[in-house]
Every structure is written in structure tokens, then in C-alpha cells.
N, CA, C and O atoms as a CHARMM CRD file, in Angstrom:
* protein
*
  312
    1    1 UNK  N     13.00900  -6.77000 -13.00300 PROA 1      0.00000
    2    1 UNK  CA    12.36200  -7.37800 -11.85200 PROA 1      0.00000
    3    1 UNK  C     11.43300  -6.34400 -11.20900 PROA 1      0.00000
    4    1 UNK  O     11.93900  -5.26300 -10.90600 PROA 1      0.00000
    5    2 UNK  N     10.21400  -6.53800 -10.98200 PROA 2      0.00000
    6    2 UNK  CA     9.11500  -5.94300 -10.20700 PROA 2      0.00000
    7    2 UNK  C      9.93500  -5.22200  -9.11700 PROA 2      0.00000
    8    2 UNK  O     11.02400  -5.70500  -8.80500 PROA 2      0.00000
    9    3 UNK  N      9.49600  -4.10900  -8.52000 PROA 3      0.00000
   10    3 UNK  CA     9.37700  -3.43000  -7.37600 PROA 3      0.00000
   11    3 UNK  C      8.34000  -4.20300  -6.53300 PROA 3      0.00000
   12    3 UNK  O      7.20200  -4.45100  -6.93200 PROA 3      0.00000
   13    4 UNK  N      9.00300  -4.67700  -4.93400 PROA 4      0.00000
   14    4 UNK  CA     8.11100  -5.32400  -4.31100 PROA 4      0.00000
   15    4 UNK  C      7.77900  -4.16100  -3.27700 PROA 4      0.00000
   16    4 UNK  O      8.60600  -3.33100  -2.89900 PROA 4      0.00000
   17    5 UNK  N      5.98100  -4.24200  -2.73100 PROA 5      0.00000
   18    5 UNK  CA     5.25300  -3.04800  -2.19200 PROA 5      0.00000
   19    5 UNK  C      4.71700  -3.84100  -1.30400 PROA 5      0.00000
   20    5 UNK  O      4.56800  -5.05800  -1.41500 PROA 5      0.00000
   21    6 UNK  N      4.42000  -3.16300  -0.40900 PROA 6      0.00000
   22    6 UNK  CA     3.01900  -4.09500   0.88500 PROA 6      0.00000
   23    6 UNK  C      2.05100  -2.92400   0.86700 PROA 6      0.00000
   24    6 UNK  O      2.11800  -1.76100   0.47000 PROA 6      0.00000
   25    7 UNK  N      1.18900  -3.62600   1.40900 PROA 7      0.00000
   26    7 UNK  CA     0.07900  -2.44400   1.02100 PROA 7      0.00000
   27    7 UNK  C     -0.81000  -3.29200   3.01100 PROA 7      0.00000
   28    7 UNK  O     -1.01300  -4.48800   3.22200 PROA 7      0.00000
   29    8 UNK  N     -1.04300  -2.34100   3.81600 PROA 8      0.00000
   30    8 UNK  CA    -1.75400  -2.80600   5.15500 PROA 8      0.00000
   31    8 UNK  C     -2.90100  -2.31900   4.73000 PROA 8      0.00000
   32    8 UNK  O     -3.09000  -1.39900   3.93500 PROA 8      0.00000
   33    9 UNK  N     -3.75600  -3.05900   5.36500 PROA 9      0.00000
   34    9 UNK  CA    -5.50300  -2.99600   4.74800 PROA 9      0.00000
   35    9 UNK  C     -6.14300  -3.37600   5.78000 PROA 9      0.00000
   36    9 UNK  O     -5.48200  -3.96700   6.63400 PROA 9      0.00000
   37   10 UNK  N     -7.71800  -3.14600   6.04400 PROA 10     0.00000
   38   10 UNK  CA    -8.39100  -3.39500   6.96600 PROA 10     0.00000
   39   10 UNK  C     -9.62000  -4.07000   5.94200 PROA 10     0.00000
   40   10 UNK  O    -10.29600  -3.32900   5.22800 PROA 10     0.00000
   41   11 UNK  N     -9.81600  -5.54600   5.96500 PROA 11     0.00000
   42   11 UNK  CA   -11.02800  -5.69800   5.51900 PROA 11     0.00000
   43   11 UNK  C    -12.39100  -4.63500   5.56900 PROA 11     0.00000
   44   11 UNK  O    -12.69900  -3.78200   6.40200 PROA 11     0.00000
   45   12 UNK  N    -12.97600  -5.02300   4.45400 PROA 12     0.00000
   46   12 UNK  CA   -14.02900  -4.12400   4.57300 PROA 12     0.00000
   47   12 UNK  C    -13.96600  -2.63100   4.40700 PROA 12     0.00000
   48   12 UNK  O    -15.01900  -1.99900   4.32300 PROA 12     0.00000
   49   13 UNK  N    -12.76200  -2.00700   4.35200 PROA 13     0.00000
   50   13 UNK  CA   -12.06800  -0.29400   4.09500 PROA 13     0.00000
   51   13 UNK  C    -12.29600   0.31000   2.71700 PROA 13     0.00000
   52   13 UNK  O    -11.66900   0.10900   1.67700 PROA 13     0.00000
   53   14 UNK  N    -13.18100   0.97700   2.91800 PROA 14     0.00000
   54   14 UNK  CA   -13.31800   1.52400   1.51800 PROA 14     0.00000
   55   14 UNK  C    -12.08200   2.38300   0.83400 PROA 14     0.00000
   56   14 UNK  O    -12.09700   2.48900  -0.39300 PROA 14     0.00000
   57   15 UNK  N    -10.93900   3.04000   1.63400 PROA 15     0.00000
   58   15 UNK  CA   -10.54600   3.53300   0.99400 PROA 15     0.00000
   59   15 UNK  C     -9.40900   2.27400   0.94100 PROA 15     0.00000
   60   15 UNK  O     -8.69400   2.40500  -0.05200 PROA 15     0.00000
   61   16 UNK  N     -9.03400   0.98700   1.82900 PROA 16     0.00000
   62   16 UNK  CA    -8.31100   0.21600   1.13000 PROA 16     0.00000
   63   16 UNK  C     -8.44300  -0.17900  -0.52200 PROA 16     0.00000
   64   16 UNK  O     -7.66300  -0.04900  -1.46500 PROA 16     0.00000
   65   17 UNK  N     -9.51000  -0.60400  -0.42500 PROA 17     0.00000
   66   17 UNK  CA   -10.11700  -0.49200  -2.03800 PROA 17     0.00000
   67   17 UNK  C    -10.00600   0.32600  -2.96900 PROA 17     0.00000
   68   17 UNK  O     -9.51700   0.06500  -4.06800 PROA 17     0.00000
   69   18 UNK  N    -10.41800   1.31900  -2.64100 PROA 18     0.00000
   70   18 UNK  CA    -9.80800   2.71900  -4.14200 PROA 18     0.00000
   71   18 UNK  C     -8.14400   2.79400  -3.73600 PROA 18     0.00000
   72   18 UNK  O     -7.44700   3.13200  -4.69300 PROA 18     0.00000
   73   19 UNK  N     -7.34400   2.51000  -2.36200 PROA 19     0.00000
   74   19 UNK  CA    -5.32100   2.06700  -3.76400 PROA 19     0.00000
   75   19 UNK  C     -5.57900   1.20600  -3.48100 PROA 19     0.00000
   76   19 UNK  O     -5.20600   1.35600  -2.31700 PROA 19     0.00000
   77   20 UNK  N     -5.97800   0.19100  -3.49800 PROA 20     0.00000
   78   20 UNK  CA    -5.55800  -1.40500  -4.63700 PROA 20     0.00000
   79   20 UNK  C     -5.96700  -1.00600  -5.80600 PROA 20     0.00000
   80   20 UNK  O     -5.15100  -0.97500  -6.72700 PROA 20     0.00000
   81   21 UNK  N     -7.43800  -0.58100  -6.03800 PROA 21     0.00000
   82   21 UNK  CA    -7.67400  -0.17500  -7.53400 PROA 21     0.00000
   83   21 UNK  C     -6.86000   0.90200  -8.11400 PROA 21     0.00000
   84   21 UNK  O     -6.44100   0.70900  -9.25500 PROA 21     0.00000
   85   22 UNK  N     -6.52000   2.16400  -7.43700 PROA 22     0.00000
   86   22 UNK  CA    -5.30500   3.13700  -8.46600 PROA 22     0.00000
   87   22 UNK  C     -3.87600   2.27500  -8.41400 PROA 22     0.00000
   88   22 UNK  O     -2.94200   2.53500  -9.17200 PROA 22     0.00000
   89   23 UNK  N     -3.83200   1.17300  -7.37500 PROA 23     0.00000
   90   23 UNK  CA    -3.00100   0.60200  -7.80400 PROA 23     0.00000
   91   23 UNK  C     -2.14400  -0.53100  -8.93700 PROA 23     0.00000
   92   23 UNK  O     -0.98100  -0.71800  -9.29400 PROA 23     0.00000
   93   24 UNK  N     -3.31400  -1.03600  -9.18300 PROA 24     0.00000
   94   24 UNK  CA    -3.66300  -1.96100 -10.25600 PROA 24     0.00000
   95   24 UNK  C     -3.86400  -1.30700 -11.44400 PROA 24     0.00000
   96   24 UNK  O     -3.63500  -2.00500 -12.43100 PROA 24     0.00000
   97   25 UNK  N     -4.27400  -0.02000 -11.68400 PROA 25     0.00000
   98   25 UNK  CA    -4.40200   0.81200 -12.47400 PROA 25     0.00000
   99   25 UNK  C     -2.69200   1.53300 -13.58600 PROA 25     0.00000
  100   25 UNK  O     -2.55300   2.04200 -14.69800 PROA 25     0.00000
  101   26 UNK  N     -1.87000   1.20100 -12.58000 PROA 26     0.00000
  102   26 UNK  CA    -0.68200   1.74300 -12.42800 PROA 26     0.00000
  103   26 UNK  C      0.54300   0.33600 -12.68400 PROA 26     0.00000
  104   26 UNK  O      1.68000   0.57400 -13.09200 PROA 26     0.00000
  105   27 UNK  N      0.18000  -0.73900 -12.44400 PROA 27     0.00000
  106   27 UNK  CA     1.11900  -1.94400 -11.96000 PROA 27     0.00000
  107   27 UNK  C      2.13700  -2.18100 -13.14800 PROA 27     0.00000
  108   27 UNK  O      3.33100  -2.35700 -12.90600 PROA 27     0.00000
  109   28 UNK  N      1.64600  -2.18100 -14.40800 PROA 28     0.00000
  110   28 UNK  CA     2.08000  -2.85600 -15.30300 PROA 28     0.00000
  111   28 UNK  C      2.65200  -1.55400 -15.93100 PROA 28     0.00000
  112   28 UNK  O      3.20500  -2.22500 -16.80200 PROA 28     0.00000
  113   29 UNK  N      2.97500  -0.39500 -16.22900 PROA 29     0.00000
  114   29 UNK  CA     3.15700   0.68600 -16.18900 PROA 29     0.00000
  115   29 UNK  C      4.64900   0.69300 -15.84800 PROA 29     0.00000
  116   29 UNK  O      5.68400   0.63200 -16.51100 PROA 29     0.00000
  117   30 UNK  N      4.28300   0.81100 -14.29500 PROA 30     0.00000
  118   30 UNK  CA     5.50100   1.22600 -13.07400 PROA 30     0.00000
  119   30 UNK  C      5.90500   0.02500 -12.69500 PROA 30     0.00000
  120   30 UNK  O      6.64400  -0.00200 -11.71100 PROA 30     0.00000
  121   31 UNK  N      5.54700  -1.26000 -13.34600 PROA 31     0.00000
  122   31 UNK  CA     6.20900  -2.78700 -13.13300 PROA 31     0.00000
  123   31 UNK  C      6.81800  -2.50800 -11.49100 PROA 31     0.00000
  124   31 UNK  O      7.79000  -1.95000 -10.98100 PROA 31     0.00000
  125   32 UNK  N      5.59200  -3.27100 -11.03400 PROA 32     0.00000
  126   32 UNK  CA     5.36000  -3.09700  -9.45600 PROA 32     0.00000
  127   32 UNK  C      4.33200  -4.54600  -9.22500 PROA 32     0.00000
  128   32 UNK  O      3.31300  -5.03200  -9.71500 PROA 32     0.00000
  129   33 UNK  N      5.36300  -4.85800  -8.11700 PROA 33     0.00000
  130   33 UNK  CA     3.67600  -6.02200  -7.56800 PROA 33     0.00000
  131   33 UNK  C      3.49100  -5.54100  -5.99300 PROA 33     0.00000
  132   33 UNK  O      4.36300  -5.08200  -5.25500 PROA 33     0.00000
  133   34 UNK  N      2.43000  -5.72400  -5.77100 PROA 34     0.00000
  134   34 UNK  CA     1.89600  -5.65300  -3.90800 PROA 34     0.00000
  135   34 UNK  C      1.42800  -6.56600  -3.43500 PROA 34     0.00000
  136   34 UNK  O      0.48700  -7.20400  -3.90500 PROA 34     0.00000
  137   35 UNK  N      2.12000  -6.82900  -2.22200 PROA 35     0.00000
  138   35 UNK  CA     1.47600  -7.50800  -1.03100 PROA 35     0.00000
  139   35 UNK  C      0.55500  -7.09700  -0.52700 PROA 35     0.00000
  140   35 UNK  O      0.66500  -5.95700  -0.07600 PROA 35     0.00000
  141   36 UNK  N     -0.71400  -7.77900  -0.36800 PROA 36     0.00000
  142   36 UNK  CA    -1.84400  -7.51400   1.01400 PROA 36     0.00000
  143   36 UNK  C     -1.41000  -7.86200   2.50000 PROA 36     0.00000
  144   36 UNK  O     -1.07300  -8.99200   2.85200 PROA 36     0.00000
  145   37 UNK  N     -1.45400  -6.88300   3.23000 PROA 37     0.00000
  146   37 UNK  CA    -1.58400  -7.42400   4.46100 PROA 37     0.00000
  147   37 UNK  C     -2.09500  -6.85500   5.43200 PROA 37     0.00000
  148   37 UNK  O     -1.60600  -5.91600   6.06000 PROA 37     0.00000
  149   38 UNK  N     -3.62400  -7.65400   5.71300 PROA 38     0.00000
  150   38 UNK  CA    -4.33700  -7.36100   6.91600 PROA 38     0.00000
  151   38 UNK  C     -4.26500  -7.16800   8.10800 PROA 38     0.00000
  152   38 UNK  O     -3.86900  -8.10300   8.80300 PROA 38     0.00000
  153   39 UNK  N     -4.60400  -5.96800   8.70400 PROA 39     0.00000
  154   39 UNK  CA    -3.93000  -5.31200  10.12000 PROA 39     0.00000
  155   39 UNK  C     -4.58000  -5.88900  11.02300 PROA 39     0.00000
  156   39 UNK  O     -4.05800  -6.03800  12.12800 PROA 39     0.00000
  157   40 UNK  N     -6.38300  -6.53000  10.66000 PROA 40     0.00000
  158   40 UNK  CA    -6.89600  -6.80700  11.55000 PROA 40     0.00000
  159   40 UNK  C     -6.55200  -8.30500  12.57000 PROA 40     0.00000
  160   40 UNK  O     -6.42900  -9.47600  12.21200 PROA 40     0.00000
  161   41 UNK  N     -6.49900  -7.91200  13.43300 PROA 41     0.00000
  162   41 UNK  CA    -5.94000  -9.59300  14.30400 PROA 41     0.00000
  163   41 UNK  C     -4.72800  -9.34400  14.62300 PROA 41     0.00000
  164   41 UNK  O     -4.21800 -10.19900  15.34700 PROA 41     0.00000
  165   42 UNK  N     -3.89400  -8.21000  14.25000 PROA 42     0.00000
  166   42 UNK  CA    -2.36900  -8.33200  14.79500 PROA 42     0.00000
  167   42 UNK  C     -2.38600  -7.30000  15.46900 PROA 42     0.00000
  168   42 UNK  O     -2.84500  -6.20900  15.13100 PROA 42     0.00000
  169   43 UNK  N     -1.66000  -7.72000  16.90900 PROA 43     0.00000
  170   43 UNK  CA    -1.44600  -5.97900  17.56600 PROA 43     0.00000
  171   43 UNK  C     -0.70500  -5.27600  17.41900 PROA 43     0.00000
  172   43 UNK  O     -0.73900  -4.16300  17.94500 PROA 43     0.00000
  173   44 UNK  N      0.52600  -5.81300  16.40000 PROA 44     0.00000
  174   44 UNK  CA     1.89900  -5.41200  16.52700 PROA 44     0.00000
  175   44 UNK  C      1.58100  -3.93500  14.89300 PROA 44     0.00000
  176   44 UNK  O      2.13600  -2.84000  14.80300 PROA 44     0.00000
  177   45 UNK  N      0.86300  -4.36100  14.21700 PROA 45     0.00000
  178   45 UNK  CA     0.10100  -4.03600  13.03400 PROA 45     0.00000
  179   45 UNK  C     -0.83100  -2.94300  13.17100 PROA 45     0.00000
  180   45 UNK  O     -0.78000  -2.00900  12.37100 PROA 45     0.00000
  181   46 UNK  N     -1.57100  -2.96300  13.98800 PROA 46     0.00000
  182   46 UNK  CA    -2.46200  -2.13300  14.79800 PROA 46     0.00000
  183   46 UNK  C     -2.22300  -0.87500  15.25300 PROA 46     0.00000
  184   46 UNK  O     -2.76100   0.21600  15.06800 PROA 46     0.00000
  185   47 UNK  N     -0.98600  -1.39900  16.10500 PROA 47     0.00000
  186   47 UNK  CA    -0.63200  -0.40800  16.22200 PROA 47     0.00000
  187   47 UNK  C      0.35800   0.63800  15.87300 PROA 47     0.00000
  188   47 UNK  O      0.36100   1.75500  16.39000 PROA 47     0.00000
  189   48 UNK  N      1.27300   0.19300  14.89400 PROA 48     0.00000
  190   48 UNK  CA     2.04500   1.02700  13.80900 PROA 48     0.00000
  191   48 UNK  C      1.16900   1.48300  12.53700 PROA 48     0.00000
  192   48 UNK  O      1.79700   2.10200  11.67700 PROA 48     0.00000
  193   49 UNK  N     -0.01000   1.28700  12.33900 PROA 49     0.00000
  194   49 UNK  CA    -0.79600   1.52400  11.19600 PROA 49     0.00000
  195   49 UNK  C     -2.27200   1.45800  10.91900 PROA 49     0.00000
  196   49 UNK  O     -2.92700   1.61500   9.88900 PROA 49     0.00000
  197   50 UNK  N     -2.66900   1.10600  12.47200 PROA 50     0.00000
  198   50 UNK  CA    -4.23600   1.52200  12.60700 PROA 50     0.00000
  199   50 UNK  C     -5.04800   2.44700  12.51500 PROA 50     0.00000
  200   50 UNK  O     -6.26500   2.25900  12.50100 PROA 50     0.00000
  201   51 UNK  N     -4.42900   3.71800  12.43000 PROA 51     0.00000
  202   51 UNK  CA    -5.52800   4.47900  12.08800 PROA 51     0.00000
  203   51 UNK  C     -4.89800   5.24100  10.96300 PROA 51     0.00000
  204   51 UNK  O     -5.26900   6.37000  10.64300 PROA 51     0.00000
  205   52 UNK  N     -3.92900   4.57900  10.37500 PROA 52     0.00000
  206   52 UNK  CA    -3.59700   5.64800   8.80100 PROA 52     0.00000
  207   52 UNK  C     -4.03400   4.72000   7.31900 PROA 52     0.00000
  208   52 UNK  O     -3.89900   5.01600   6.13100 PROA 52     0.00000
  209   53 UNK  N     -4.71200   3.26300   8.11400 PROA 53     0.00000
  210   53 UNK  CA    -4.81900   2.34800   6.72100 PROA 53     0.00000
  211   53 UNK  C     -5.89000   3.04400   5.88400 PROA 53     0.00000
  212   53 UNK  O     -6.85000   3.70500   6.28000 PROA 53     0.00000
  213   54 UNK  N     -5.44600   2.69700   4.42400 PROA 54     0.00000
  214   54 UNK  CA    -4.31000   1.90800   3.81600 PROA 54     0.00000
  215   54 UNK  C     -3.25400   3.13400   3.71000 PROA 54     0.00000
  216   54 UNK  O     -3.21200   4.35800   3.58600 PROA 54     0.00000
  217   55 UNK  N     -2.23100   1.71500   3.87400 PROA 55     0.00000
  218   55 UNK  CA    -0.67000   2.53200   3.78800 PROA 55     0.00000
  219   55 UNK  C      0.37300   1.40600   3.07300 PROA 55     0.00000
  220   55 UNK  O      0.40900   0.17900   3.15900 PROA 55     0.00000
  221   56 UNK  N      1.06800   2.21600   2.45100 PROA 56     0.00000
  222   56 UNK  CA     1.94400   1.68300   1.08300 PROA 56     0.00000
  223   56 UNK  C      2.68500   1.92200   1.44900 PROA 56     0.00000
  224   56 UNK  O      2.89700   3.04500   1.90600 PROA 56     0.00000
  225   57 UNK  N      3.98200   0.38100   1.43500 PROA 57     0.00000
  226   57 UNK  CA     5.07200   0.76900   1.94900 PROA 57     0.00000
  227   57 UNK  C      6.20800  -0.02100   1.32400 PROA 57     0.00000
  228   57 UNK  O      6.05800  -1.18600   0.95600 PROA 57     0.00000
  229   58 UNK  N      7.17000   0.54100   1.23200 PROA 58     0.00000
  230   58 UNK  CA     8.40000  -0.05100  -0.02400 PROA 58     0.00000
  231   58 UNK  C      9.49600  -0.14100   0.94900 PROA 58     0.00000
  232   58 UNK  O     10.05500   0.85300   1.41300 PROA 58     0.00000
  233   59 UNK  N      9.83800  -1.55000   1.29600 PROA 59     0.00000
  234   59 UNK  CA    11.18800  -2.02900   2.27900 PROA 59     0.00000
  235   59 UNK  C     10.79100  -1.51000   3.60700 PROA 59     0.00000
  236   59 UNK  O      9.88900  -2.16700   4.12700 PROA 59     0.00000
  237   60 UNK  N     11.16400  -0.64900   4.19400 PROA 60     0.00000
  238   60 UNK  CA    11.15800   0.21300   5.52400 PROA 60     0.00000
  239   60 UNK  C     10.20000   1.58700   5.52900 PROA 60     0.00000
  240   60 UNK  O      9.57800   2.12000   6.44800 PROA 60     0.00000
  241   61 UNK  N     10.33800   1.91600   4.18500 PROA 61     0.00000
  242   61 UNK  CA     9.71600   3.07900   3.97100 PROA 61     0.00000
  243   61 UNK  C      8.13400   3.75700   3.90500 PROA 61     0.00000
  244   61 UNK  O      7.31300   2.91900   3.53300 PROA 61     0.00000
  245   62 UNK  N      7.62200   4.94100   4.15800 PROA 62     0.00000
  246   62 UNK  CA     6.02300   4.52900   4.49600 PROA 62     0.00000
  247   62 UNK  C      6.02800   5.30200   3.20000 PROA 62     0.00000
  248   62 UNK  O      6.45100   6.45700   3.25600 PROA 62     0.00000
  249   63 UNK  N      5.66100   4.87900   2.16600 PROA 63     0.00000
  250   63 UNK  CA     5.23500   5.64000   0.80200 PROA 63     0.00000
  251   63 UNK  C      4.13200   6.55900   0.61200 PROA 63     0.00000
  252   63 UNK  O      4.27700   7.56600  -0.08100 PROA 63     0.00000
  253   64 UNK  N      2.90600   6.24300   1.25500 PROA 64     0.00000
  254   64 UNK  CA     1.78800   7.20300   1.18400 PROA 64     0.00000
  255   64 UNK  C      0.85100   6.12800   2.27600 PROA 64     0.00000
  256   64 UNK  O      0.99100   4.91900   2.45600 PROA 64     0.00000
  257   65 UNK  N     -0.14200   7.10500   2.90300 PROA 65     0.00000
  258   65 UNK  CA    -1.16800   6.50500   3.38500 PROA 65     0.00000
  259   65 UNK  C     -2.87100   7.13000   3.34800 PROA 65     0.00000
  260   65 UNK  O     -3.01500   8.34800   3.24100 PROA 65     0.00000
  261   66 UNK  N     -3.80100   6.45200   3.41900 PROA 66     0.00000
  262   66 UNK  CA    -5.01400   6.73800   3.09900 PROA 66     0.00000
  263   66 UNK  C     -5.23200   7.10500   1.72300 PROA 66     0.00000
  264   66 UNK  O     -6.29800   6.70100   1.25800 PROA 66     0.00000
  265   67 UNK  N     -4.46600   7.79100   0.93500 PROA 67     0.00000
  266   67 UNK  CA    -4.88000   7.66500  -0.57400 PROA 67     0.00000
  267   67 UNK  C     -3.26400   7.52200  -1.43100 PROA 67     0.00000
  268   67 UNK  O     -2.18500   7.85500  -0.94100 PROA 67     0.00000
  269   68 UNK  N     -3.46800   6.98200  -2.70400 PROA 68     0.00000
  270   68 UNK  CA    -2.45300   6.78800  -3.24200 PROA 68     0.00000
  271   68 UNK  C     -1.88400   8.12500  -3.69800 PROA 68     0.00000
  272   68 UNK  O     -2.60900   8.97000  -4.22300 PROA 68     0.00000
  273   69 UNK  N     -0.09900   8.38100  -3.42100 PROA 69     0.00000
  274   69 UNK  CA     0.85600   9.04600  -3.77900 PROA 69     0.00000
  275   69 UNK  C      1.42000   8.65100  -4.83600 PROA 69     0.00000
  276   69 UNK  O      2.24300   7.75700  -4.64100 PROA 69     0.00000
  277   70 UNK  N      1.22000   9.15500  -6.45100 PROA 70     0.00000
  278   70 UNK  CA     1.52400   8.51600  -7.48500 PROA 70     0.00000
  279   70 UNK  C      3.29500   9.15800  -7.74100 PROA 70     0.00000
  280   70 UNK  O      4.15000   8.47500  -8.30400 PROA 70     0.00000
  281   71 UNK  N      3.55400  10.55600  -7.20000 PROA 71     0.00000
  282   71 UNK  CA     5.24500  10.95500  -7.32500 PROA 71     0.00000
  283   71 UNK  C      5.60200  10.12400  -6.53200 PROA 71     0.00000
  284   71 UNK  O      6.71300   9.81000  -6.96000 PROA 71     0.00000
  285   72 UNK  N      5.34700   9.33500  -5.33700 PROA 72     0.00000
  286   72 UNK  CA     6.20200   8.69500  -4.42900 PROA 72     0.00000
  287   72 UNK  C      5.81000   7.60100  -5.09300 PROA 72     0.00000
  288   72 UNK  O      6.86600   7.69200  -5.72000 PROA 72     0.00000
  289   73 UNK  N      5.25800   6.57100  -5.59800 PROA 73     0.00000
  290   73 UNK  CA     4.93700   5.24100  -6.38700 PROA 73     0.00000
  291   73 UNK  C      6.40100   5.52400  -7.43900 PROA 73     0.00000
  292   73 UNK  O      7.46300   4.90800  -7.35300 PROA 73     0.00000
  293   74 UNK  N      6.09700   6.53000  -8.32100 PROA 74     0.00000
  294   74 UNK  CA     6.85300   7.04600  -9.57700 PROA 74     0.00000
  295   74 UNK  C      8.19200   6.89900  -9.14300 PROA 74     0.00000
  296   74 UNK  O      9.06300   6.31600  -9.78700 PROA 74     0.00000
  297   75 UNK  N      8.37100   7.55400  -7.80500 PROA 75     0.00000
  298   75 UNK  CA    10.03100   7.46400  -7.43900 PROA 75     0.00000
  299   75 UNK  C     10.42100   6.44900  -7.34900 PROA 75     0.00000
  300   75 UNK  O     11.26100   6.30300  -8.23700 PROA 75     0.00000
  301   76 UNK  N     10.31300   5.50500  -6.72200 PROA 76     0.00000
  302   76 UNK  CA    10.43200   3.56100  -6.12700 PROA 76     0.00000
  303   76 UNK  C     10.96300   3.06600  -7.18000 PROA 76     0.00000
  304   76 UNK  O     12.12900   2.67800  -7.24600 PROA 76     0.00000
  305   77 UNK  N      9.91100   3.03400  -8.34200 PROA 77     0.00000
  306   77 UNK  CA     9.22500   2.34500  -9.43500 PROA 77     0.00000
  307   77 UNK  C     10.74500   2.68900 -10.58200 PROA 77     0.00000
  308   77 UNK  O     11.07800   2.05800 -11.58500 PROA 77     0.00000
  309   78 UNK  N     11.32500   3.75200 -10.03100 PROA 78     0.00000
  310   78 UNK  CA    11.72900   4.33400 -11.58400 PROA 78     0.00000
  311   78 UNK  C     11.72800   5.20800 -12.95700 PROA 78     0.00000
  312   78 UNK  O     12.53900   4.95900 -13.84800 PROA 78     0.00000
């Protein structure tokens, strides 16, 4: 069974875009799927993760933010 991930994003974020892409790069590999979820419009979102998006996060845990952490992906994953 997949490792489930969320991934917080800000439309339009360039570096949201480069980890979804090292992430997708990696998925089938480290048999992992991610959630999108957009910070913009929520305050509750905003403000636990507004100025570190994107940030990868597994259950409770903050896995990496602003660029992808492939030892902390690796650990989760297995």
C-alpha cells in the first residue's frame, strides 16, 4: 500500500512545482502518492505554512520544506 503524503502549495509557486516534479520523479520507486493542498484562501493554512511553501508532510510530521528532502522521503517510504 502507497505511503500517503500532502504536499501545501501556493498556486502559481515555482518552487511548488520543482517537488511535485522531483516528486513524481521518485513516486513509483518509493511507492508513494501525494495530496495537493492549496494554502491560498485558508487562514488556518496560512498560517502554519505560509511562508515555508512547499512543504511535505507525512501524518503529523513536517518532512521537508521549500525543496525536496530525498533521505527524509527515503525514510517514510521504506
Amino acid at each position: 500500500m502507497p505511503v500517503q503524503l500532502t504536499i501545501y502549495i501556493r498556486e502559481g509557486c515555482h518552487l511548488c512545482e520543482d517537488m511535485e516534479q522531483a516528486l513524481r520523479e521518485y513516486a513509483t520507486e518509493l511507492d508513494f502518492e501525494t495530496r495537493r493542498v492549496p494554502i491560498d484562501n485558508n487562514a488556518e493554512l496560512e498560517t502554519a505554512y505560509g511562508d515555508k511553501v512547499p512543504v511535505l508532510v507525512y501524518g503529523d510530521q513536517e518532512l521537508c520544506h521549500y525543496f525536496l528532502d530525498l533521505q527524509a522521503l527515503r525514510r517514510v517510504c521504506g
